[in-house]
LOLUMGU-577056 format. One record per residue (C-alpha): residue in three letters; x, y, z. Coordinates in steps of 0.1 Angstrom, whole numbers, plus 5000, padded with zeros to 4 digits. Example, Ala and Ser with C-alpha at 12.3 -4.5 7.8 and 13.67 -1.06 7.14 Angstrom:
ALA512349555078;SER513749895071;
This chain:
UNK883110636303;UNK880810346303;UNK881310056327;UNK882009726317;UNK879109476317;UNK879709196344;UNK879408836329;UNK876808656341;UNK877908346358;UNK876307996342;UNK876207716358;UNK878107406337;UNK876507036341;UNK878506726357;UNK877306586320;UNK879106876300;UNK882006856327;UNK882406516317;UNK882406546278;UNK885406796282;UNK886906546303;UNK886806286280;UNK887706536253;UNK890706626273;UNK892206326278;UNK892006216244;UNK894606486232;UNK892106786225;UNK893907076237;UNK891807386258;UNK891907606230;UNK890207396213;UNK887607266242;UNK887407676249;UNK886307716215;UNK883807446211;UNK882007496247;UNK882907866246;UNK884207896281;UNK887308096294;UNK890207876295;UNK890907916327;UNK887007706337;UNK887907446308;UNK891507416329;UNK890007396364;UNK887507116351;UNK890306916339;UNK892006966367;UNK889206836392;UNK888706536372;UNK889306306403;UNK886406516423;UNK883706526391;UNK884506136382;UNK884306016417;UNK880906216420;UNK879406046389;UNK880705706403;UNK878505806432;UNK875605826414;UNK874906216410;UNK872606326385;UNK873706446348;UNK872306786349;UNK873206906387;UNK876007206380;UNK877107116417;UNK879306856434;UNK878306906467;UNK876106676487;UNK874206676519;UNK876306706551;UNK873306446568;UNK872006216543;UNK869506056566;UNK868006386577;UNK867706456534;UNK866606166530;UNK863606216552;UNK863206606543;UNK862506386507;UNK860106146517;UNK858006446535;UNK858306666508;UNK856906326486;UNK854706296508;UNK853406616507;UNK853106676471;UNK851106336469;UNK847806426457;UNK845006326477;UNK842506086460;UNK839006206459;UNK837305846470;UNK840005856503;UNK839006206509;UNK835206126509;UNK835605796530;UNK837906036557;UNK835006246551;UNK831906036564;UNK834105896589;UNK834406206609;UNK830406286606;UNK829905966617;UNK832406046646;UNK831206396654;UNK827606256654;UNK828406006682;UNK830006256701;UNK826906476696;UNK824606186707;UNK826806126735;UNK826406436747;UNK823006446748;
């Protein structure tokens, strides 16, 4: 007997939340939302049903294509784990690299001088 393939889950975007949303509350009933998204009934009716949560989320200023609601439990600390990462990913200019360059032979030579 051959098992039954598990459906794979798929993430659904505030955007497409909100299109069935709108859909909804214009008089389109979930067959027909089921149908044209082709998603069980039972997501189509849980959307609809968080329609406070998904609104107020877009009020907030969430993106269109995140599939999640939640947000960060410490904005500040996200906020800087952003900059860093920014900061990070910043490539470095060639002319800046080659002036941080000289400077530290010009450093380690007046140590060496120093020294001697």
């Amino acid at each position: 007997m051959a098992t039954p393939s598990k459906r794979k889950q798929q993430s659904i975007s505030i955007e497409t939340k909100r299109k069935i949303i709108d859909e909804s509350e214009a008089g389109k009933s979930y067959g027909k939302l089921t149908r044209e998204y082709e998603l069980p009934r039972s997501t189509v009716q849980t959307i609809v049903e968080n329609k406070a949560k998904i609104l107020e989320a877009i009020d907030s200023g969430i993106g269109p294509k995140r599939a999640r609601l939640t947000t960060a439990k410490n904005p500040e600390l996200e906020d800087s784990f952003k900059f860093e990462r920014e900061e990070i990913e910043t490539p470095l200019k060639k002319r800046s690299l080659k002036l941080q360059s000289w400077k530290f032979k010009l450093l380690s030579f007046k140590l060496l001088f120093m020294m001697n």
